[in-house]
Structures are given as structure tokens and as C-alpha cells.
C-alpha positions as CSV (number, residue, x, y, z in Angstrom):
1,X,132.4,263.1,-108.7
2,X,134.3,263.2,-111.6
3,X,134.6,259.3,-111.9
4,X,130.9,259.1,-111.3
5,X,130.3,261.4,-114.3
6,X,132.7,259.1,-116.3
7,X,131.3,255.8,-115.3
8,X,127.4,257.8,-116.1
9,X,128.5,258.5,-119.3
10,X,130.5,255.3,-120.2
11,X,127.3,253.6,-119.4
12,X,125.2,255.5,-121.3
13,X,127.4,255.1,-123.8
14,X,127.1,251.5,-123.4
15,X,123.3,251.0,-122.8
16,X,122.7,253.1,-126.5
17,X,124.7,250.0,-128.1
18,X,122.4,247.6,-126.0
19,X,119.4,249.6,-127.3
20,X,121.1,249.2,-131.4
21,X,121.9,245.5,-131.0
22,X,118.3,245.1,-129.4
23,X,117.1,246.5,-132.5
24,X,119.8,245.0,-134.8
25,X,118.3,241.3,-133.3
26,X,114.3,242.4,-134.2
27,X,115.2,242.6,-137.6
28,X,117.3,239.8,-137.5
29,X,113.9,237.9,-135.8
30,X,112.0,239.1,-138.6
31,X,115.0,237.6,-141.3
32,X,114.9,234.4,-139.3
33,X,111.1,233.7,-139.3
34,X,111.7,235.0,-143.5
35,X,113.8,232.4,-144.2
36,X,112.4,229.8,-142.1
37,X,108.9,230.4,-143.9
38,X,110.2,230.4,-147.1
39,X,112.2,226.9,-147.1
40,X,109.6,225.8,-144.9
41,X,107.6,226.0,-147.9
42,X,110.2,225.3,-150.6
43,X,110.5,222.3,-149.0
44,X,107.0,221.7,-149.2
45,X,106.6,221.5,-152.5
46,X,108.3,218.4,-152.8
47,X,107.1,216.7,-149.5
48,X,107.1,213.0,-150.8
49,X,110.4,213.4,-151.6
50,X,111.5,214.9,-148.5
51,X,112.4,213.3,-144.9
52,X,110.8,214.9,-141.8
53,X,113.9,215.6,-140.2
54,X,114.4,218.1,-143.2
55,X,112.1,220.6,-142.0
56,X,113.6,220.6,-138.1
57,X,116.2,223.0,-139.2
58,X,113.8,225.7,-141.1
59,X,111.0,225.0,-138.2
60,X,114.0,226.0,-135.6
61,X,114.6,228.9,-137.4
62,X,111.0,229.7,-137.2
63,X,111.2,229.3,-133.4
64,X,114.8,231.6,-132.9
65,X,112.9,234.1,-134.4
66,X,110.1,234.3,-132.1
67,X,112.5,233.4,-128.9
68,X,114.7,236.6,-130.6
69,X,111.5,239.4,-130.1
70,X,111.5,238.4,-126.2
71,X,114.8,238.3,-125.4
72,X,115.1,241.9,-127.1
73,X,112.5,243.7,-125.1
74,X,114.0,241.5,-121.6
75,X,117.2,243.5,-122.8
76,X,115.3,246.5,-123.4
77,X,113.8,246.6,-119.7
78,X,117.1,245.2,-118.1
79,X,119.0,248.4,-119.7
80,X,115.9,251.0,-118.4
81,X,116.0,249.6,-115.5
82,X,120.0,249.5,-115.0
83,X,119.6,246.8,-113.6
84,X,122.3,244.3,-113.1
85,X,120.1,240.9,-112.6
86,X,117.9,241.4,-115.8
87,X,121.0,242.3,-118.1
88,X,122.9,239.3,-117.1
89,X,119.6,237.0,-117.6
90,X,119.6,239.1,-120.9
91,X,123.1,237.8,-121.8
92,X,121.9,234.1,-120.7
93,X,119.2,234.0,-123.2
94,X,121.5,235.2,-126.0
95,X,124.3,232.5,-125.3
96,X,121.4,230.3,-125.3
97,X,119.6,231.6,-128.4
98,X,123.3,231.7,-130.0
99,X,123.5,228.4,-129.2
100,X,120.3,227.0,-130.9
101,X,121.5,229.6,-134.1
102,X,124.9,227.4,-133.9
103,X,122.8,224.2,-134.0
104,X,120.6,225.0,-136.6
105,X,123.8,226.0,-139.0
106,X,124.9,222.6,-138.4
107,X,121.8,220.6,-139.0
108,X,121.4,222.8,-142.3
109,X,125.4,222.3,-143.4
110,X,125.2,218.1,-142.5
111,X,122.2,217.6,-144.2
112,X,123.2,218.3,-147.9
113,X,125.6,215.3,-146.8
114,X,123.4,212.6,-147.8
115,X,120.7,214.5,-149.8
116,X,121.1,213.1,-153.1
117,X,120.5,209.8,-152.5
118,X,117.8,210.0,-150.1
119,X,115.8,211.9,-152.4
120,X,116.4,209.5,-154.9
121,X,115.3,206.4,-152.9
122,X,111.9,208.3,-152.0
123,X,111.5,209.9,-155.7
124,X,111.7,206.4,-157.5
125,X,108.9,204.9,-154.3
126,X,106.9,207.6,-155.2
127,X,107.0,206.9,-158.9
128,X,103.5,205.1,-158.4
129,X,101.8,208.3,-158.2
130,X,98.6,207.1,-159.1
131,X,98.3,205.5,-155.5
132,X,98.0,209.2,-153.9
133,X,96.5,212.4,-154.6
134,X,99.8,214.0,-153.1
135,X,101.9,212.2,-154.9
136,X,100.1,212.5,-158.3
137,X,100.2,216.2,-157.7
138,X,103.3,216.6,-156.1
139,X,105.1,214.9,-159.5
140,X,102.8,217.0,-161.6
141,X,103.6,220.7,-159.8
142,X,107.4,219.3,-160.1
143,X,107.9,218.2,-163.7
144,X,105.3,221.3,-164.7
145,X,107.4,224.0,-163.0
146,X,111.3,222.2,-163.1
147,X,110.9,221.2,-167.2
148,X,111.8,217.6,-166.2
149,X,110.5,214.2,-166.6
150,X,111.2,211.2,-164.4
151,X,114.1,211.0,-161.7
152,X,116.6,210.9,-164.0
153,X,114.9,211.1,-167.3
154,X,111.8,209.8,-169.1
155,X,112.8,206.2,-169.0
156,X,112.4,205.8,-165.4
157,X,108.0,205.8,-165.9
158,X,108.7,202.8,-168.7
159,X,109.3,200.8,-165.4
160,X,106.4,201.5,-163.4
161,X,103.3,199.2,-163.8
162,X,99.4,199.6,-163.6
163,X,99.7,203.5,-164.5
164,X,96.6,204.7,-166.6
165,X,95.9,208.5,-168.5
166,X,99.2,208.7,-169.7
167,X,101.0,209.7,-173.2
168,X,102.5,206.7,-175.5
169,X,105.8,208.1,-176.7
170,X,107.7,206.7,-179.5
171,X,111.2,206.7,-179.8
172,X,113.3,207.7,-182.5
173,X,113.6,204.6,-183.8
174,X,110.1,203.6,-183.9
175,X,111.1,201.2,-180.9
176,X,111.1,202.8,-178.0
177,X,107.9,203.5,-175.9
178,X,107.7,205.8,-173.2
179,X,105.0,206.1,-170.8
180,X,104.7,209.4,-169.1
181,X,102.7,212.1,-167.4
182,X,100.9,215.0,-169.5
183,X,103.6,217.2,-167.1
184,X,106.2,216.1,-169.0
185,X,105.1,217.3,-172.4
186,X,106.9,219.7,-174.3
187,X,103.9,220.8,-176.1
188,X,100.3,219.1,-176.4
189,X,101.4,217.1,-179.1
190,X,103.6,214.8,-177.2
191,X,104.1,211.6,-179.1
192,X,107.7,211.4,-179.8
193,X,111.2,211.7,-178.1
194,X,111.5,215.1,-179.1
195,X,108.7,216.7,-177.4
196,X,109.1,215.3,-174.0
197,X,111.8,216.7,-171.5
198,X,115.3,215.3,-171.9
199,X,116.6,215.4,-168.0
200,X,115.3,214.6,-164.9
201,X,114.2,216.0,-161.7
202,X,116.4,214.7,-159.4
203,X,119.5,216.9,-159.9
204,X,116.9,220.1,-160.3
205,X,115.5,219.1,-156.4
206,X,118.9,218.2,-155.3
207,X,120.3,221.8,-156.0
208,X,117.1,223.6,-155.5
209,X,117.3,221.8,-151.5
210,X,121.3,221.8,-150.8
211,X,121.0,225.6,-151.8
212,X,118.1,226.5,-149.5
213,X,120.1,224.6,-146.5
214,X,123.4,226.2,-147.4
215,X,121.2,230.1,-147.2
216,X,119.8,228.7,-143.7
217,X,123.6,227.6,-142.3
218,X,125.1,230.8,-143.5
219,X,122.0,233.0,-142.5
220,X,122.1,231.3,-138.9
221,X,125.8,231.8,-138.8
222,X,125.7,235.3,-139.4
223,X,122.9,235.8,-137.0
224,X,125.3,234.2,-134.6
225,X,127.9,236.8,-134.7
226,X,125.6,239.5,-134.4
227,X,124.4,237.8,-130.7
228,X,127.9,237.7,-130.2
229,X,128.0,241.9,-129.8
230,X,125.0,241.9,-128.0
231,X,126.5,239.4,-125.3
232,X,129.9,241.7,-125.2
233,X,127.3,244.7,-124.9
234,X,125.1,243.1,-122.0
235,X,128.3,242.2,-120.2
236,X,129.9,245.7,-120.8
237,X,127.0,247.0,-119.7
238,X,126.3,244.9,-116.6
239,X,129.7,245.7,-115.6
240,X,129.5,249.7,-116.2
241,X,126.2,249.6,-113.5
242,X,127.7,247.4,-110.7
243,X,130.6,250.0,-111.0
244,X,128.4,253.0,-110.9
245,X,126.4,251.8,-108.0
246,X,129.3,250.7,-106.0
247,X,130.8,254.0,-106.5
248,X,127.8,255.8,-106.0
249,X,127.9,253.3,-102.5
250,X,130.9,254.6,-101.2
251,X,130.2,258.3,-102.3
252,X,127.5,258.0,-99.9
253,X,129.1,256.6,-97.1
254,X,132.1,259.4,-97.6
255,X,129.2,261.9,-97.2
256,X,127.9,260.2,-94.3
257,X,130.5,260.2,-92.7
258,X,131.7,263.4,-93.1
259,X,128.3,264.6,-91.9
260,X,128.7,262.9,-89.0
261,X,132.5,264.3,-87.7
262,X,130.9,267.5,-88.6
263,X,128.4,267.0,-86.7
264,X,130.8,266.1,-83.9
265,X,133.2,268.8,-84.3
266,X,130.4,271.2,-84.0
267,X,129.1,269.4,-81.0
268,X,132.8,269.2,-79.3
269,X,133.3,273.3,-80.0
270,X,129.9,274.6,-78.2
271,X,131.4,272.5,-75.1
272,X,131.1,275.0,-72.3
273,X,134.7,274.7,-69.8
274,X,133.8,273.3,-66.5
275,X,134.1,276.4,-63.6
276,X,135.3,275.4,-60.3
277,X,133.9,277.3,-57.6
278,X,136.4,278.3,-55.1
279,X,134.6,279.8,-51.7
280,X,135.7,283.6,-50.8
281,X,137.4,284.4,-47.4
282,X,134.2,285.5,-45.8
283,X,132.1,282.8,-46.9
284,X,134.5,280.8,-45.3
């Protein structure tokens, strides 16, 4: 009994921490989904600039998020139920959810590899942003809200033909001509060097990006660690109720059994003796 108390307790103990990390990975779901959304959208301001594969790693940390809420409450169920199936299941979906986490902390950490010059080759396409509504305002929002002009600087719109509505900007030395976008205006009166912005964009959206993938690898690493505990947990736990039902197994049987030889004992002592019957001398 007193190592059926201990094993009850230990997995009591046990199936609390389940309950914790259960709740530790809700919140985590909701941080997940957070992030996701948010460079999700970050990213979406500068769509013509972007690849598609950019958005797989924020869009998969949209999904782990999701995945996270029903894997909590099949851990919550498995634990209530002490049942050793559903909390091993439970542990499979977390070594497969940590696995996704572990992917998505790659994709996110590779892709500032090449980032820069991608974003270049699809900035300077795009310079023809009259072609496209989306490109027109997607250059516009960037330049308005970054203070930048161009990909590198102001120079780059000299080389782009057939543009129309924008400002004639004359150089210091009453040579050089810019053409570019009202966005990229100092101040309404933007008719020399002065009053346009001096950098580019492309350095602004390369850091803005690499930082927003470098907050989704570290965020989906540190999610990973956390599934860690609840796999340890699950297993710790699965472990504490085969225990306690194998002991509570054999407890039974010992009962049984002593039942039974007390049955038979009490059988065996209201056995009457036999009496032999032994004629008399008259009877004979």
C-alpha cells in the first residue's frame, strides 16, 4: 500500500506539470500565431520585392500555432484520463510539432543568407512602377514610411524610361537631373539635391527582413525547448500510470489470492472426522 500511495502521488505530482506545460504551450500557440501574423504582414508590405518562399516560414508558424491548441487539450484528456495510450500519442504530436518548430528556425536562420541580393534583383525589376498599381504603391508606402529614395539612392530612377508625374531635380551643379517619385520628397518643394532623400531603400528592407527572420528562428527555437519539458513530462507521466496500474494489478491478485486460501482454510477446518462404525457384541 505504501508504494501505491507513493506512485499516486508521484503521479500526481507529475500530471500537475503535464497540466503547466499544457498551458505553458497555449500561450506559446498564441506567441506563435503573434509572430507569424505580424511578419506575415511585415513582409507584406514589401511584396514585389519579396520571393514566395519568404512567407513559408511565418505561414508555418501560423500553422504550429494552431497544431499547438490541439495537441494541448489531447494532453489534457490523456492526463484525466490516466491513460497510457493518449499520453504517449500526446508525446508523438510534440516530437512532431518540435520537429516542424526545428524546421521553421532553419528556414528563417538560411534565408537571411541570400537576402540582400535577391531583394535587390526584384527592387531594381520593379523600378517601372508605373506598369502596376502594386508596384506604384508598394514603392510609394516604402520610400514614404522608410525616408528613402531609389534602391540605393536617387540615381537609380534617372535610369528608368517612359515614367510620367514625377519631380525634375537639379543637382548641385546645375547638371544633374533626377527623376523621382513625390515619395521621395523631403518637403513639397522638391527641386534640388537637397530636398530629396540621400540613401536608399535597399539596406532599410534588408535589415527590416533579416531581423524579422532572425525573431522567428530564435522564437521557434525557444518554443522548441519548451516542447522539450512537455515530452520529458508525457513520458514521466506515461511511465508513473503503467507503474501504478501494474501495481495496482498485482495488489489485486495478492488479495485474490489470499481470499481464496482463506476461503480454503475455513473450508478444510469445518471438515467433520470420518466415524467408523464398529458393530457391538450383540448385534453381532
Amino acid at each position: 500500500m505504501a508504494k501505491q500511495a507513493e506512485l499516486e502521488v508521484g503521479m500526481k505530482c507529475v500530471k500537475y506539470m503535464l497540466f503547466v506545460a499544457n498551458f505553458m504551450f497555449v500561450l506559446v500557440g498564441f506567441l506563435l500565431i503573434s509572430i507569424g501574423t505580424t511578419i506575415k504582414a511585415i513582409y507584406g508590405d514589401f511584396e514585389v520585392f519579396m520571393e514566395n518562399h519568404y512567407y513559408s516560414a511565418a505561414k508555418l508558424a501560423i500553422a504550429i500555432g494552431v497544431i499547438i491548441f490541439f495537441v494541448a487539450l489531447f494532453g489534457c484528456v490523456g492526463a484525466v484520463k490516466e491513460s497510457v495510450c493518449l499520453v504517449n500519442t500526446y508525446a508523438f504530436f510534440l516530437f512532431c510539432v518540435l520537429i516542424l518548430e526545428v524546421s521553421v528556425s532553419i528556414a528563417a536562420y538560411v534565408m537571411r543568407g541570400n537576402l540582400e541580393s535577391t531583394l535587390k534583383r526584384n527592387m531594381l525589376n520593379s523600378l517601372q512602377y508605373n506598369e502596376s498599381y502594386t508596384t506604384q504603391y508598394t514603392w510609394n508606402a516604402t520610400q514614404y514610411n522608410l525616408r528613402c529614395c531609389g534602391v540605393t539612392g536617387p540615381s537609380d530612377w534617372s535610369d528608368v524610361s517612359d515614367l510620367y508625374d514625377l519631380n525634375t531635380v537639379v543637382g548641385t551643379d546645375n547638371t544633374t537631373i533626377f527623376l523621382v517619385p513625390d515619395t521621395c520628397c523631403i518637403n513639397e518643394s522638391c527641386t534640388s539635391e537637397d530636398s530629396i532623400y540621400e540613401f536608399g531603400c535597399l539596406n532599410r528592407i534588408t535589415y527590416i527582413v533579416s531581423e524579422c527572420a532572425l525573431l522567428l528562428a530564435v522564437g521557434a527555437l525557444c518554443v522548441s525547448f519548451i516542447q522539450i519539458l512537455g515530452i520529458i513530462f508525457s513520458h514521466l507521466l506515461a511511465r508513473s500510470i503503467r507503474r501504478l496500474k501494474t501495481q495496482m494489478a498485482v495488489e489485486k491478485m495478492e488479495r485474490r489470492q489470499h481470499i481464496y486460501e482463506q476461503l480454503a482454510k475455513s473450508g478444510q477446518s469445518e471438515k467433520v472426522s470420518p466415524v467408523l462404525y464398529t458393530p457391538t457384541s450383540s448385534e453381532a
